[in-house]
VOGUTI-322442 format. One record per residue (C-alpha): x, y, z. Coordinates in steps of 0.001 Angstrom, whole numbers, plus 524288, in hexadecimal, padded with zeros to 5 digits. Layout:
BEGIN
XYZ ...
END
This chain:
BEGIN
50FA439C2E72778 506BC3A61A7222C 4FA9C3A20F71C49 4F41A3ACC77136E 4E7483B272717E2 4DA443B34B70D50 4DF453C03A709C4 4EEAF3BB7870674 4E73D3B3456FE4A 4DE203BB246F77B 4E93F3C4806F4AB 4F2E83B8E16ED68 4E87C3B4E26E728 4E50C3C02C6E212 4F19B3C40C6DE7F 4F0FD3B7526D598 4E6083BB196CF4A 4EA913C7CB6CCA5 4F7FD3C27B6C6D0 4EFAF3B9916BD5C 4E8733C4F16B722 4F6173CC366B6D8 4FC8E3C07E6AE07 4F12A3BD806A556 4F1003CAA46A0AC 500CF3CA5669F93 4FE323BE0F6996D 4F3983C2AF68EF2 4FAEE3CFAA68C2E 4F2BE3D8B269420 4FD2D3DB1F69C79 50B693DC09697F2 516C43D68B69F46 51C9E3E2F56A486 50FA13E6BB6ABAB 50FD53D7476AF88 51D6A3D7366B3D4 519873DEC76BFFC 50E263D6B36C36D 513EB3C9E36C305 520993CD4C6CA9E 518183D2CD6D631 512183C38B6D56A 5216E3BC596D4D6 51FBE3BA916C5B7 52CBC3BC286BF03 530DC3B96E6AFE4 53F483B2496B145 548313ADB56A837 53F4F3A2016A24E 5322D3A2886AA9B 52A163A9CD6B456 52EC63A9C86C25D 525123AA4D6CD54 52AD63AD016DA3E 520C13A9D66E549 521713B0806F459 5240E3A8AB6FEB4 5221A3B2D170A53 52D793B05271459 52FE73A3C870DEB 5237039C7771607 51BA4390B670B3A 511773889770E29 511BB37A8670992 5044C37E5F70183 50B3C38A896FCB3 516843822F6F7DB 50FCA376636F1A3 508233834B6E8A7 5162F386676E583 51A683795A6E0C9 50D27377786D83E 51147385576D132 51DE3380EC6CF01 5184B3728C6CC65 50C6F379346C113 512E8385176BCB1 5225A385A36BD8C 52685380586B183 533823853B6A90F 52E0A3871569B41 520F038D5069B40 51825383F66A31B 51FE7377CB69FF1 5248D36F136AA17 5328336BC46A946 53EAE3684F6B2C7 53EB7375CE6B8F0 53218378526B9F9 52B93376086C765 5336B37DEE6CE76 53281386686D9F5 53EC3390EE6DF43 53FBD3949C6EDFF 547333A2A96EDD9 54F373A9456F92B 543223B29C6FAAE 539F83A68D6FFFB 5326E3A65A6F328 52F8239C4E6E737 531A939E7F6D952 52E503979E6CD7D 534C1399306C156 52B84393486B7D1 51E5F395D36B7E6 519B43997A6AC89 513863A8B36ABAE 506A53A2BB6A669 5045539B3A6B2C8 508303A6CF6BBD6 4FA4B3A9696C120 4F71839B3F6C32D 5024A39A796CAF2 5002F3A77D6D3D8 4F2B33A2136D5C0 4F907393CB6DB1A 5030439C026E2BB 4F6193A3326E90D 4EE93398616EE42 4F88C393346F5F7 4FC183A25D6FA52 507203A40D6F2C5 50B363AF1D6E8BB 517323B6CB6E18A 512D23C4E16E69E 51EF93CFC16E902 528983C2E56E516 52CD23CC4A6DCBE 52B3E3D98E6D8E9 531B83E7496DEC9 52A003E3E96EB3F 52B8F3DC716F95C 52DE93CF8B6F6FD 52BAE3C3CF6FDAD 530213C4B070C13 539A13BB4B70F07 53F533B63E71E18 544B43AC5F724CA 5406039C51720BF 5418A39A8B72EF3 538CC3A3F973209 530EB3A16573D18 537F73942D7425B 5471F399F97428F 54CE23976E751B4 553CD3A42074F1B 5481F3ABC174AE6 544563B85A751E1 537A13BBA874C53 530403B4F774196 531903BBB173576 526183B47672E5E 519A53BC33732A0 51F0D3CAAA72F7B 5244D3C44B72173 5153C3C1B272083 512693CF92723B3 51CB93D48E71BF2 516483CB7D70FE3 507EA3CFD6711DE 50C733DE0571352 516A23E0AB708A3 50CE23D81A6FE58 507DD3E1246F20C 50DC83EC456FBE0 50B203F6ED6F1EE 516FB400026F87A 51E863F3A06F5C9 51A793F11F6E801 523683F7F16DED4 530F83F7EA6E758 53E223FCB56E0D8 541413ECFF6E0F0 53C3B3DFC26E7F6 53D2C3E1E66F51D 540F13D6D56FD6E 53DAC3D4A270D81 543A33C8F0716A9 53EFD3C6CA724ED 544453BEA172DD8 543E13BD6273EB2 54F4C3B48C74293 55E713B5A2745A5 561B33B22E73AEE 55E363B85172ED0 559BC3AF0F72612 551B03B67071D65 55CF63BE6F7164E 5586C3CA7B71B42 563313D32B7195A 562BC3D13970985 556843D5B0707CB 54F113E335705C9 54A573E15B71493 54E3F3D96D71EDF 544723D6A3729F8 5494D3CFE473658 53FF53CEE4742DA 5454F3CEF674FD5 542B33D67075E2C 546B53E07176275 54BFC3E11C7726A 53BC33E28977637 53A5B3D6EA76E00 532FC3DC8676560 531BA3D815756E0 537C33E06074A8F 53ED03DF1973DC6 54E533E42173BC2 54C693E7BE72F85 5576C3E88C722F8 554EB3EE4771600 55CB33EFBE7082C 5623D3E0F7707F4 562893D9986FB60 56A1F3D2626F02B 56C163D4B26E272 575DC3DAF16DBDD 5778F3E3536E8C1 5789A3DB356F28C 574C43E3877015E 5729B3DE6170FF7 566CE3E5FD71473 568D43F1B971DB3 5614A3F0F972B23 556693FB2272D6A 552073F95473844 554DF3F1027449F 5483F3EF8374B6B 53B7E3F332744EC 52D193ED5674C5D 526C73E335743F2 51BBB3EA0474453 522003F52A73C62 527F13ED7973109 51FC43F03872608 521953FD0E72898 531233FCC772915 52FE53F50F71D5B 527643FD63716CD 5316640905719B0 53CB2401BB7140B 5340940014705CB 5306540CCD7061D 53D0C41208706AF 541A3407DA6FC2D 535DE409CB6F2E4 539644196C6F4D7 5480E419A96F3BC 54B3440B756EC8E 5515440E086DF77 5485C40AA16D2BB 5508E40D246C793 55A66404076CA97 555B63F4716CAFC 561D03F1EC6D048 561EE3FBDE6DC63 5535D3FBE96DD97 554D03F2596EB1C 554063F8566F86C 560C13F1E06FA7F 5675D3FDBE6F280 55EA9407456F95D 56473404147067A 5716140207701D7 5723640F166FB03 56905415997066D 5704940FFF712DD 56B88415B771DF8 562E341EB171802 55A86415017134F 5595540F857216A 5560F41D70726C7 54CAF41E3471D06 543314117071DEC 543214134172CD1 53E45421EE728BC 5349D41E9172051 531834129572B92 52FE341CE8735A2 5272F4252872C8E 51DFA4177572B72 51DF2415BD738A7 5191A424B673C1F 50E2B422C9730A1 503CA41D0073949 4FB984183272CAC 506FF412637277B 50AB540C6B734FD 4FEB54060973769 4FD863FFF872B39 50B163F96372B64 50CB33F67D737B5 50AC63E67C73AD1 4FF743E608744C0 501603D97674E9F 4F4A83D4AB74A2A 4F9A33D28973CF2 506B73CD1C7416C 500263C46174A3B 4F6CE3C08F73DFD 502A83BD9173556 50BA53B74E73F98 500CA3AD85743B0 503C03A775735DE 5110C3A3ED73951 50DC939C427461C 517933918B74B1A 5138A3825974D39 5134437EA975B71 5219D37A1E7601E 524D036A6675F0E 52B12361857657E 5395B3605576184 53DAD354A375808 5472A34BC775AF3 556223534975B44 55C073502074D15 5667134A7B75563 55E6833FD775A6C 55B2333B2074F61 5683632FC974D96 562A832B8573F43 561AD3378D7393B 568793375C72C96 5728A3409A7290E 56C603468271E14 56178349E572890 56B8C350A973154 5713F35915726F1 561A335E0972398 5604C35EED730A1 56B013683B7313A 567DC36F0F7256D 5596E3701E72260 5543F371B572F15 5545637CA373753 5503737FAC745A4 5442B384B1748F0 540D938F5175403 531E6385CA756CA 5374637A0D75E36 534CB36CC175790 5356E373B674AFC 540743745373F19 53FA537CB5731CF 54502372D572558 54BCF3776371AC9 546513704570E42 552FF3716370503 54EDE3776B6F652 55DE93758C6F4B5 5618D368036EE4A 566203612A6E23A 56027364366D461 55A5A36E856D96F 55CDC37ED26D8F2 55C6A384D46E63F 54D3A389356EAC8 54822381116DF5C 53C08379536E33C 53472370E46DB67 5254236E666DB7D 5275A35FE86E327 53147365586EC0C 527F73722D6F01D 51D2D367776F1D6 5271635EFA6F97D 52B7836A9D702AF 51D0036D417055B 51A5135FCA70839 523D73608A714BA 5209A36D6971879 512C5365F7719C7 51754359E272166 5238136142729D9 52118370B6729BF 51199373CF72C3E 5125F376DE71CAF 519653808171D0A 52695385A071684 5310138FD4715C0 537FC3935570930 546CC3988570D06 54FD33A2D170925 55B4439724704E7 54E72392456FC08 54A7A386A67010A 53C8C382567092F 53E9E3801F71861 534FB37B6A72022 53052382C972D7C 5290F3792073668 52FC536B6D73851 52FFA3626974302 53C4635F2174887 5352A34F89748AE 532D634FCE73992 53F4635535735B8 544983488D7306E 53862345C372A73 53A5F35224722AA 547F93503072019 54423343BE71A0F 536843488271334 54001354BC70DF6 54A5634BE470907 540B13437C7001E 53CAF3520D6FAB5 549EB3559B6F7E5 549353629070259 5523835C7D70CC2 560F1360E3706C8 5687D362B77131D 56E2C36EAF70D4D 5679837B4D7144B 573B3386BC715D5 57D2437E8170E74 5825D3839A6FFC0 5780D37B476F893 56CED382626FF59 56F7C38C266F513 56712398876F19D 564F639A226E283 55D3A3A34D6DB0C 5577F39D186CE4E 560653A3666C6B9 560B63A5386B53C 55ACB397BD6B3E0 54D6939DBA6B64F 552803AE146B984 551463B7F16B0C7 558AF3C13F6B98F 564353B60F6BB37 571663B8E46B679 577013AAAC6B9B4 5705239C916BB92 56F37399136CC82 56A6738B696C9F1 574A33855E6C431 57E7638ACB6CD22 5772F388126DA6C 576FE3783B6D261 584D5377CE6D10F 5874537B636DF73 57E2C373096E38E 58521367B16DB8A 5919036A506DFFA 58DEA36D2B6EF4B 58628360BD6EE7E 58AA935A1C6FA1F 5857635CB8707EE 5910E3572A70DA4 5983C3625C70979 58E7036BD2707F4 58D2136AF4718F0 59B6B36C4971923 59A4F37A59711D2 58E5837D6771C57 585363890771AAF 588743910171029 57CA43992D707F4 57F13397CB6F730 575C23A1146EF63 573643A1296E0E9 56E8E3ADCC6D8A3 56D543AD646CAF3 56EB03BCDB6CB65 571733C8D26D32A 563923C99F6D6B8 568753C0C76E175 55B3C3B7706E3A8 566333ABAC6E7EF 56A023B68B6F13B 579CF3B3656ED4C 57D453BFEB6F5B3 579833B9D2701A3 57E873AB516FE03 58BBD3A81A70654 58F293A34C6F847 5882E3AB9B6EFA5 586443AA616E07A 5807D3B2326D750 57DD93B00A6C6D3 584883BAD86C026 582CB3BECC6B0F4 5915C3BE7A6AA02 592D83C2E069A05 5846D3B93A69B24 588A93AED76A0BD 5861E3A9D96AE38 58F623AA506BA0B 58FEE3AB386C7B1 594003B3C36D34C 599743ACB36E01E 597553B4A16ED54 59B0A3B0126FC76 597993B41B709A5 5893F3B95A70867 57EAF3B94271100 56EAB3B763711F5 571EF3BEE571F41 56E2B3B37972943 577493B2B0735DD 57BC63A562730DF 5815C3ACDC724AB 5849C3B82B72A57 5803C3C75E7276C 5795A3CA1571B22 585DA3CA8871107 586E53C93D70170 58ED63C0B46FCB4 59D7A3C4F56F620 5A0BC3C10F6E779 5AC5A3B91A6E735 5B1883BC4D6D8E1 5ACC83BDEE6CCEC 5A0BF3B4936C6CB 5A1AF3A7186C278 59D4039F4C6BA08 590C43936B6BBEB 59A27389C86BC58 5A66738F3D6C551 59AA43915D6CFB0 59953383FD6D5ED 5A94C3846F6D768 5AA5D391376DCCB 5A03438DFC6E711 5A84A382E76EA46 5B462389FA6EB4F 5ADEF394456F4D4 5A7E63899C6FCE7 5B5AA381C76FCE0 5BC7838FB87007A 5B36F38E5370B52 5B3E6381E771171 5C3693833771096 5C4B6391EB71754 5B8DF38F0E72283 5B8EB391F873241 5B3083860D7398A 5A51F3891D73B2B 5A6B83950372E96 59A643941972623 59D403990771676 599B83A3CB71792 5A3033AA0E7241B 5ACE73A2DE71C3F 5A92D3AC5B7113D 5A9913B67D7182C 5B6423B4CA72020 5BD913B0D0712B9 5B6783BC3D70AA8 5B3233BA856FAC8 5C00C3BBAC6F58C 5C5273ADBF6FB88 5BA133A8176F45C 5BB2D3B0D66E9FD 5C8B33A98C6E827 5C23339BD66E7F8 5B83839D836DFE6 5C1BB3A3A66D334 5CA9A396D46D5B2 5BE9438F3E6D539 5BA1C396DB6C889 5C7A3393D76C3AD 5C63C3860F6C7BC 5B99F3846F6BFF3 5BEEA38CE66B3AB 5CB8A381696B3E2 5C15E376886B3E5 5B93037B806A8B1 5C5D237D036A0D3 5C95C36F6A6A42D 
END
């Protein structure tokens, strides 16, 4: 992975120093909070519902085990629920679909002490927020996928260094999200965000990016529009650059809720498309501009040398050799580990999904615990995934029992990776301020009532997401169930969608997700699941996953299910 050079460091930590001045003087008066506001979101400091939120970059999802045991002593010293006092909540980390960390706790007062911790071990919350580039975000496979083209990881690193305090980028229309990604399959979601990046080659076999723009969530949900087919890696800040420009020119600014580049393209069509590869074309003739964007080999060569692959092992012994293995073994076998394109090699899924527990919740013990194995079975390092849990990159075939049984003992070895309990969920109005609707509870009472892996491998893959709001960080629009926290006459209900997709080949195109009536209340939730998952194992093809079911039987047959099930629940209450 990339390690930062003395002047990555000098520049965090000088960027810490700089935030402490900035909140002593917010905190002695000198500076009020709406000339602070600006300066903490550019650091990932946000004021929710009960406490500051810090959200932390992960660039393209890549952690050391150092960087992660810093994470679990913030969380350990600082995240506490009432003002700096420790209580059941406290301690408490949050993996997010974007790759990053958040706490919810940490009191304001300790903000610089923390930023200063985050430093030293190279970490920080710069553009995790803001109307800027955010973190770049690609494929947790990246690198070590069989079905991988081109490795994504060392452009995201050029991407990272170059868009960083970009002052053209600074003060977008709105946040401006970019997903990379080098494989088949798209695992990186590219199609819902602002720009999609895929590497491949071209008939020369030559490397370049088919690039999408004006994808993205919310209360417009859009499938990015393809730009361009083929453009030479060595041109993609520029091609990027063009697409900004025209955003930052023509993106609306009076309207929060039209102010994405999503709404540009949609409104613009192809004249939107005709004009980025313009305004391209006119960076590409500007020889000063040209040379200046333009990657120079040296520096990819520099960059990609971080990203270097162990030497190929010896294959372990075939799983199916091994006559003792027990059958909760075989089922993590099957679930949490994945093939590897470096022979001798696997990539583990450490499950963040269990019991007790909200979905990409991670306590102080448990990120010590995951960096503990990434020591002993991974060469320390980690990957932080889209479906929010921790997988690990560089594993022997040989140890892989070993881990299985060193990952069971630290509660990460839930043989539930692509089933319905591997649920994505936003934190929702527990800690929110933006939340219409509680996630937590919900995602706990599907997870009590799909508690059975018997049955749960009987349903088969099958993506759940959880938002607390139409702001859409569960990402419900892309869920094959989706479900989204809606505000009605104040009180809290909930939206049911099927047949969406993150836009991977397993789940088909890019798609949102269709509403199958009207909302429903906390409590009719965990039955109308049911009924839509029972609608499904009864009307299945042999072989049909949910979500060509959903398709092929369209919302209104669940639509139908899901109001007898509300009926159902409304009879029992009565009762």
């Amino acid at each position: 992975m990339y390690q930062y050079t003395a002047f990555d460091r000098h520049f965090v930590r000088a960027r810490a120093a700089q935030f402490r001045d900035q909140l002593q003087r917010n905190l002695a008066g000198e500076l009020s909070d709406d000339e602070f506001r600006p300066l903490r979101l550019q650091n990932g400091w946000y004021i929710q519902r009960h406490a500051p939120m810090l959200r932390i970059a992960v660039p393209y999802g890549e952690l050391s085990s150092r960087q992660l045991r810093t994470l679990a002593r913030v969380a350990r010293e600082h995240d506490h629920r009432d003002a700096g006092k420790p209580s059941e909540r406290g301690g408490f980390g949050h993996f997010t679909t974007r790759q990053n960390l958040q706490f919810n706790w940490i009191p304001l007062v300790e903000a610089a002490d923390v930023m200063e911790l985050l430093a030293e071990a190279d970490l920080h919350g710069i553009q995790t927020s803001g109307n800027c580039i955010r973190n770049i975000t690609t494929d947790a496979l990246a690198g070590i996928a069989p079905d991988e083209e081109v490795d994504p990881r060392p452009y995201a690193e050029i991407l990272r260094q170059w868009s960083t305090l970009h002052p053209e980028f600074a003060f977008l229309p709105r946040k401006f999200k970019i997903a990379i990604h080098g494989a088949r399959e798209d695992r990186a979601a590219t199609g819902w965000h602002d720009i999609g990046l895929q590497l491949h080659r071209n008939a020369a076999g030559e490397v370049g990016f088919r690039v999408w723009a004006g994808g993205g969530m919310g209360r417009t949900p859009v499938i990015a529009a393809l730009f361009a087919d083929f453009v030479p890696w060595q041109q993609i800040l520029l091609y990027i650059e063009a697409i900004v420009r025209i955003y930052n020119q023509h993106g609306r600014r009076d309207n929060l809720y039209k102010s994405r580049i999503k709404i540009l393209v949609k409104a613009e069509g192809q004249a939107c498309i005709d004009a980025v590869n313009a305004e391209f074309a006119t960076l590409l003739s500007d020889d000063a501009q040209a040379g200046a964007h333009i990657i120079p080999q040296a520096e990819f060569d520099r960059v990609a040398a971080h990203f270097s692959a162990p030497p190929v092992l010896a294959p372990g012994f075939a799983v199916s050799d091994d006559t003792d293995a027990p059958p909760a073994y075989r089922r993590w076998l099957e679930r949490n580990v994945h093939a590897h394109k470096i022979s001798g090699y696997r990539a583990v899924t450490l499950s963040l999904k269990r019991a007790g527990q909200s979905p990409g919740d991670v306590t102080a013990a448990q990120m010590d615990g995951a960096a503990a194995l990434a020591d002993h079975f991974s060469r320390g390092e980690l990957r932080v995934t889209h479906d929010q849990n921790l997988l690990l990159p560089w594993v022997h075939e040989a140890e892989l029992r070993a881990l299985w049984q060193a990952a069971k003992a630290g509660g990460f070895a839930t043989p539930n990776i692509g089933l319905l309990t591997d649920m994505i969920t936003c934190p929702g109005g527990d800690v929110c301020a933006l939340a219409n609707a509680r996630s937590l509870p919900i995602a706990a009472a599907l997870n009590e009532r799909f508690d059975d892996l018997d049955r749960l491998y009987d349903i088969g893959d099958i993506d759940l997401h959880i938002s607390g709001c139409i702001n859409s960080c569960g990402h419900h629009h892309s869920g094959h169930i989706g479900v989204l926290g809606v505000d009605k006459d104040g009180s809290e209900w909930y939206q049911v969608t099927v047949g969406g997709s993150d836009g991977s080949t397993l789940g088909g195109p890019a798609l949102p997700g269709k509403v199958i009536g009207p909302s429903f209340a906390a409590d009719e939730v965990p039955d109308v699941i049911e009924a839509v998952i029972e609608l499904y194992q009864r009307e299945r093809q042999r072989g049909e996953r949910f979500v060509d079911t959903a398709h092929r039987l369209g919302p209104q047959a669940f639509r139908r299910v899901a109001d007898a099930a509300r009926r159902s629940t409304a009879t029992a209450t009565a009762e």
